[in-house]
C-alpha positions as MATLAB code, in Angstrom:
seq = 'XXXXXXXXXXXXXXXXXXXXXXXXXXXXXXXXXXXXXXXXXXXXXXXXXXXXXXXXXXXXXXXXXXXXXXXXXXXXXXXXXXXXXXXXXXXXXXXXXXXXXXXXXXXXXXXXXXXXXXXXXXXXXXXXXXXXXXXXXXXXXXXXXXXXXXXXXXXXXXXXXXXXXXXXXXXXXXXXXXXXXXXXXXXXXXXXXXXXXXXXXXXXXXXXXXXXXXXXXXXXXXXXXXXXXXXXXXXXXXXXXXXXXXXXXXXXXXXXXXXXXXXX';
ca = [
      71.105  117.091   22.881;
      68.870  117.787   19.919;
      70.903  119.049   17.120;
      70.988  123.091   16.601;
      70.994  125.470   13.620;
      74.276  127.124   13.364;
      74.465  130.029   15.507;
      73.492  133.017   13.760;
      73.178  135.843   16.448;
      74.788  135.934   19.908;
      73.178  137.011   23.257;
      76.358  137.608   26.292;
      75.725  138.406   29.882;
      78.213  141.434   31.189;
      79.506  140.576   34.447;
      81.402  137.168   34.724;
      81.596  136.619   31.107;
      83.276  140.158   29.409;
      83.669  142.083   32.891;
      85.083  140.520   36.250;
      85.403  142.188   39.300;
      86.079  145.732   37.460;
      88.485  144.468   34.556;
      87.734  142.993   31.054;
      87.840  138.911   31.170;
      90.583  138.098   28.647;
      89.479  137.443   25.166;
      86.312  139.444   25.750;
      87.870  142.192   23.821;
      88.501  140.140   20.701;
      85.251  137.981   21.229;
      83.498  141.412   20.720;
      85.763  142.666   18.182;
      85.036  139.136   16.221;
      81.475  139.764   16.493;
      81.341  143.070   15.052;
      84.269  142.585   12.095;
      81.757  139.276   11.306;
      78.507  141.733   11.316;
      77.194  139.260   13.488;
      74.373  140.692   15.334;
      74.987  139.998   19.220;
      73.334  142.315   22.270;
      75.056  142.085   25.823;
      72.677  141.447   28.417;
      72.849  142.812   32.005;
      70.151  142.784   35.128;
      71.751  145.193   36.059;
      69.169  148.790   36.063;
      71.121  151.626   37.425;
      72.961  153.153   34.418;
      71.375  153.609   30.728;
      73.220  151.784   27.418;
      75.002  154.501   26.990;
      76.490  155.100   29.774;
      77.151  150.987   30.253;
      78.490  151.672   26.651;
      81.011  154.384   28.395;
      82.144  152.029   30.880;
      83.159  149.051   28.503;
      85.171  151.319   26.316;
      86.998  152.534   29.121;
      87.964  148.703   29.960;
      89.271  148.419   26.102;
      85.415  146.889   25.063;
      83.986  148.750   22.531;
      80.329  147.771   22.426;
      77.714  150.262   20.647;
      75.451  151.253   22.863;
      72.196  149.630   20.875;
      74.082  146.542   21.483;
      73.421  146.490   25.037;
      70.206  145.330   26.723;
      69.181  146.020   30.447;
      66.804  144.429   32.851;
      65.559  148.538   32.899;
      65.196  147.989   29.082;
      62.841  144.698   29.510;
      60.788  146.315   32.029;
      60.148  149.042   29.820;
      59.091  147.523   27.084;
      57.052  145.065   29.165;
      55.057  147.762   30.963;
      54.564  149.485   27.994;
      52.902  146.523   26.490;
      50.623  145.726   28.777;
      49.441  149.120   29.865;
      50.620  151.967   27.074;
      51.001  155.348   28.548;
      50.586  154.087   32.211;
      51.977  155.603   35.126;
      54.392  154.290   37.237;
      55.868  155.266   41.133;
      59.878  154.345   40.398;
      62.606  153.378   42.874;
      66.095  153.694   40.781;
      68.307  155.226   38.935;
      68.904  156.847   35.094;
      68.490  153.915   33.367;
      65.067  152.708   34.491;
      63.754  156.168   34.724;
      65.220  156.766   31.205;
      63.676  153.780   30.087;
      60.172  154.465   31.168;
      60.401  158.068   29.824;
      61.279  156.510   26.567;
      58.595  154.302   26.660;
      56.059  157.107   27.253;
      55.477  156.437   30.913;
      54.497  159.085   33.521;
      56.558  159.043   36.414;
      54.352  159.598   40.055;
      53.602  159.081   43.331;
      49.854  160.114   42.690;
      47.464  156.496   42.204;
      50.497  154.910   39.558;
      49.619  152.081   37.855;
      52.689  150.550   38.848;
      55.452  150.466   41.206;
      58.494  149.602   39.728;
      61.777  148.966   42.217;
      65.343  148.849   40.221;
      68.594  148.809   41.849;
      70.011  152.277   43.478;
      73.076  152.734   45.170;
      71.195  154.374   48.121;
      67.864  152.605   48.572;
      65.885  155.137   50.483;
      63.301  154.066   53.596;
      61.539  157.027   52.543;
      60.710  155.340   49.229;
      60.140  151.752   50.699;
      57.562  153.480   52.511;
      55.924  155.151   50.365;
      56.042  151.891   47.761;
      54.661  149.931   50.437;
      51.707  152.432   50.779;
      51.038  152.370   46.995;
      50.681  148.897   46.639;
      48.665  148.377   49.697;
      46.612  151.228   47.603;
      46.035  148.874   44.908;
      49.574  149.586   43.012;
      50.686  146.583   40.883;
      54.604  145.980   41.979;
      57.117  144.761   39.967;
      60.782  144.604   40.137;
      63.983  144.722   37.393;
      65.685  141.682   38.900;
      65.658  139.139   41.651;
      69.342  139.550   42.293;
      69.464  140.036   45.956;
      73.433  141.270   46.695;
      75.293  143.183   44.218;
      79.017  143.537   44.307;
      80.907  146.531   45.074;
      84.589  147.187   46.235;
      83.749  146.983   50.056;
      81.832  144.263   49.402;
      78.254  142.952   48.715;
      75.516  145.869   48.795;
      71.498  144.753   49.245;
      70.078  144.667   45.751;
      66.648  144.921   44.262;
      65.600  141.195   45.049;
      66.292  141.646   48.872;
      64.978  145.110   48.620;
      61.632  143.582   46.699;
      61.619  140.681   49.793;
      61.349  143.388   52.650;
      58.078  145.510   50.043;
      56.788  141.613   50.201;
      57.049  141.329   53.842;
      55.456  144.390   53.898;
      52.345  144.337   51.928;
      51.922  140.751   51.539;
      52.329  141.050   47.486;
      54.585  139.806   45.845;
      56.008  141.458   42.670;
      56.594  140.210   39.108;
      60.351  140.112   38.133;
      61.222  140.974   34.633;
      65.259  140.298   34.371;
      66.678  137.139   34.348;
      66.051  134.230   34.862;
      62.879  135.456   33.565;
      62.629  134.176   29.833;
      61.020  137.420   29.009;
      64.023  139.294   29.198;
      65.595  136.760   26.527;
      62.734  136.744   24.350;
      62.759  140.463   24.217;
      66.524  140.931   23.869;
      65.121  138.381   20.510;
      62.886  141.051   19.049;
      65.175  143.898   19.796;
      67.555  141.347   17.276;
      64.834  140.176   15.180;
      66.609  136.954   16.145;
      65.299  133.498   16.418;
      65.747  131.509   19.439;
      66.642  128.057   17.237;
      69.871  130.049   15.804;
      70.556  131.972   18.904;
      73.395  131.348   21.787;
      72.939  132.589   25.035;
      77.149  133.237   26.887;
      76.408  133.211   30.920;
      78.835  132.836   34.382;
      75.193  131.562   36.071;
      73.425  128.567   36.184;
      70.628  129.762   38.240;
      70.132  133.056   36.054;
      71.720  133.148   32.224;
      71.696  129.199   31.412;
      68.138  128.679   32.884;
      66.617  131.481   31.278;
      68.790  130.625   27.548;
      67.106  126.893   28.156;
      63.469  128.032   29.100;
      63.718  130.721   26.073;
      64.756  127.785   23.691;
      68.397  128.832   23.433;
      71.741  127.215   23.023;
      73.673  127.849   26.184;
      76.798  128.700   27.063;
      78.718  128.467   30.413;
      82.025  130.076   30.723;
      83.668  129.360   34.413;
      85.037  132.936   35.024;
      81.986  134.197   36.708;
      79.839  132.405   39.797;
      79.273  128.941   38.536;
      81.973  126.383   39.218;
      82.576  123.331   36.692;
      82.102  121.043   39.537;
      78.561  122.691   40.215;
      77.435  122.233   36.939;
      76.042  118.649   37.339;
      74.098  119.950   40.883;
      71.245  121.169   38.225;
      68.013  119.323   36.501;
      69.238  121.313   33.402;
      72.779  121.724   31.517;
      74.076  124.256   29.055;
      74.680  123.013   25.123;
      78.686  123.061   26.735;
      80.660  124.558   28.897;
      83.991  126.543   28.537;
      86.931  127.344   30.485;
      86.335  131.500   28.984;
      85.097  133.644   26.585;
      88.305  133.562   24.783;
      87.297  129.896   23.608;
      84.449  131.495   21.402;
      86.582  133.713   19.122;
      86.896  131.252   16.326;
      83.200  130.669   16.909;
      81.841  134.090   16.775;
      84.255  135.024   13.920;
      82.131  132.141   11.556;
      79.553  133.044    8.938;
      76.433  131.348   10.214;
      78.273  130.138   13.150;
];
């Protein structure tokens, strides 16, 4: 491994690494708590596009994590600001929820089913056909399609629920285009959680449960990565990839003493 500036601002996933199936991972409380006492800028990452930072904001504090809403950075987030670069004041036909719809309001973005620019599919607890069909019709209109996230399940207490990747997969069956994901593993969604921090990707750590989605896109964003082992990957899975994390750890709760460090 080349050697690293000390870490100076921390990216964290949500799901595996502070949350776990609907509780807070131990230590995540005081990892975050170290963070903030430090004044360490960090933002917690999630693909997730359903609710907005606030509410996600809402939802930690509830589970004991108290994490300021501008802290937190969405795959509905990314998307926004992504559109909005390439095509300022577009319009966009939108499958999902409060936070991407927030998101694109925010960033100035008509919402319609009239000739969009765009369709953009997010995750919804009720995917409706009605929707699918009329996305499918848009794009085969001439509708550029891109999706929040690949994730293709999400979790939920009755088990796993289609999500916007297998949702995206049936629109591509469909119309025969396929769309442009913006959440991880995408590297875009790391290098604009990086702006957002006015962070630099040589003094920046990257916390994920995922091989295949946090520590891929922390190593193609230039990153120092970080695999914890209380979310999907398992230490003896680690070795299966043509990439590695900077190191693994058991938790969060073994980065306290780091995130509490000046510089790192």
């Amino acid at each position: 491994m080349t050697e690293r500036k000390p870490i100076e601002y921390w990216l964290s996933d949500m799901d595996g690494v502070l949350v776990h199936e609907g509780s807070p991972v131990p230590g995540a409380a005081e990892f975050v708590e170290r963070l903030s006492a430090a004044g360490t800028p960090f933002l917690v990452l999630t693909n997730n596009s359903i609710y907005t930072r606030r509410d996600l904001s809402a939802r930690l504090a509830a589970l004991g994590l108290r994490v300021p809403a501008e802290s937190i950075w969405t795959s509905a987030l990314a998307t926004a600001r992504f559109l909005a670069d390439q095509r300022p004041q577009g319009t966009a036909y939108v499958i999902g929820e409060a936070g991407l719809t927030t998101a694109l309001h925010e960033a100035e973005f008509v919402l319609t089913d009239i000739d969009p620019d765009y369709v953009v599919l997010g995750e919804t607890r009720t995917y409706s056909f009605s929707q699918i069909t009329r996305a499918i019709r848009l794009i085969d209109g001439g509708a550029r399609f891109v999706a929040t996230n690949p994730d293709p399940v999400g979790p939920s207490p009755e088990g796993s629920l289609p999500a916007c990747g297998a949702v995206a997969a049936m629109i591509t069956r469909a119309t025969g285009v396929a769309p442009y994901f913006v959440g991880k593993p995408n590297p875009l969604m790391m290098r604009t959680a990086l702006n957002v921090l006015g962070a630099h990707s040589e003094s920046t750590a990257m916390v994920g449960d995922r091989m295949d989605t946090d520590i891929v896109a922390g190593v193609e964003a230039g990153l120092e990565t970080i695999l914890v082992l209380t979310g999907v990957t398992r230490a003896e899975e680690v070795e299966r990839f043509p990439y590695r994390p900077s190191r693994v750890v058991p938790s969060i709760a073994d980065l306290t003493d780091l995130a509490g460090l000046a510089g790192g």
